[in-house]
ZAVO-618041 format. One record per residue (C-alpha): x, z, y; residue in three letters. Coordinates in steps of 0.02 Angstrom, whole numbers, padded with zeros to 5 digits, always signed. Each point is the difference from the previous one (the first is absolute). Layout:
N
XZYALA...
// end
This chain:
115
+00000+00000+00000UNK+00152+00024+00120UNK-00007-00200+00043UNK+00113-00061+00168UNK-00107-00093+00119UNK+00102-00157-00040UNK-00078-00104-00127UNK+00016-00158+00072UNK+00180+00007+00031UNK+00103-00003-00135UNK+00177+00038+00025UNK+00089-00121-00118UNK-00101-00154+00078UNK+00053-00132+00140UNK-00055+00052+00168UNK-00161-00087+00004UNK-00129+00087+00116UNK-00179-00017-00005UNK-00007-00035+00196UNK+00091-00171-00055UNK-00160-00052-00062UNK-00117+00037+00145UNK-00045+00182-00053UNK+00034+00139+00104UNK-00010+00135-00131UNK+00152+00100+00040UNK-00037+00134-00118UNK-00158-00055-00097UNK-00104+00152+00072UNK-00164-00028+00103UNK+00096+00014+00173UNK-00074-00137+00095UNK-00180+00027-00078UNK+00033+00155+00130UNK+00089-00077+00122UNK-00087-00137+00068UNK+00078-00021+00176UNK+00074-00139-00017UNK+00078-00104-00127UNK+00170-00055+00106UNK+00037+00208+00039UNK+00104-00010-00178UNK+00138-00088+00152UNK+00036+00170+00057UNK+00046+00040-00178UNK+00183-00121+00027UNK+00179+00045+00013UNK+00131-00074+00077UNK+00140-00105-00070UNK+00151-00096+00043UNK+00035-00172-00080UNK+00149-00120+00085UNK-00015+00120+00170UNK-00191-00033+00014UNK-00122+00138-00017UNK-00147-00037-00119UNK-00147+00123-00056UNK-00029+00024-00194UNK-00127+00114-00094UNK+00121+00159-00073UNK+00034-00017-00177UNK+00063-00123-00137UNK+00039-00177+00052UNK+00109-00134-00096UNK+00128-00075+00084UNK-00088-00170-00008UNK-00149+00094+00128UNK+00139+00084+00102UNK+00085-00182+00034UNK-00156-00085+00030UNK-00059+00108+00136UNK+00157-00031+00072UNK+00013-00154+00002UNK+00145+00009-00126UNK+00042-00195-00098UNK-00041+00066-00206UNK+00176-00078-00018UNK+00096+00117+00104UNK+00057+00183-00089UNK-00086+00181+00106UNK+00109+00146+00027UNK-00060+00172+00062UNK+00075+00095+00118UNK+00034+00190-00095UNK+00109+00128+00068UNK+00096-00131+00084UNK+00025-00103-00150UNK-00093-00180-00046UNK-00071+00034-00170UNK-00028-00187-00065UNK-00170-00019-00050UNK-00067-00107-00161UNK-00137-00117+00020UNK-00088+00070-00126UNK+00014+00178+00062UNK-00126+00135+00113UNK+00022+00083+00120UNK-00077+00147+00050UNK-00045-00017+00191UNK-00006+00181+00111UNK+00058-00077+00145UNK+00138-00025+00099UNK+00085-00105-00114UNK+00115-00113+00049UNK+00053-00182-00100UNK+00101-00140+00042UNK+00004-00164-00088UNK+00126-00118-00038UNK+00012-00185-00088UNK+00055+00055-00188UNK+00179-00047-00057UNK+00058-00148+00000UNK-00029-00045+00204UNK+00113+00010+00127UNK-00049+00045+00175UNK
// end
């Protein structure tokens, strides 16, 4: 009986989220049944991020790296870093990230190119 109130996020999966798809069900519980202000106050409920010096605002929580380079306008051919203590972490396309805010990534054409 001592269930999490995560059942549709399962740890192991990509990060696909079901606001991808059109829902805004951010945690399956009858919040906007509720709520019914208005459907574009979920903006209030962004962070702020940094992608090539450019601020852009992202919903907290798991993204892939494929999301976090097309909101910033990132070519899928180039390779993401992120910004950690000071150090770029190189990021896989096939990896998440999970967005607080205030992160910070850079971008860079993958090996091979010279500038």
């Amino acid at each position: 009986m001592s269930t999490e109130n995560k059942p549709d996020k399962p740890e192991g999966e990509s990060c696909h989220r079901p606001e991808e798809h059109g829902h805004k069900h951010e945690h399956g519980h009858e919040h906007e049944h509720g709520h019914k202000h208005e459907h574009g106050h979920e903006h209030e409920h962004l962070v702020n991020i940094t992608i090539d010096t450019k601020l852009h605002k992202i919903r907290p929580g798991e993204h892939t790296v494929v999301q976090i380079k097309d909101l910033g306008k990132v070519p899928q051919a180039f390779d993401l870093e992120q910004l950690v203590d000071g150090k770029l972490v190189p990021l896989p396309d096939g990896g998440c990230v999970d967005i607080k805010g205030g992160e910070v990534f850079l971008s860079h054409p993958k090996d091979g190119g010279a500038s």
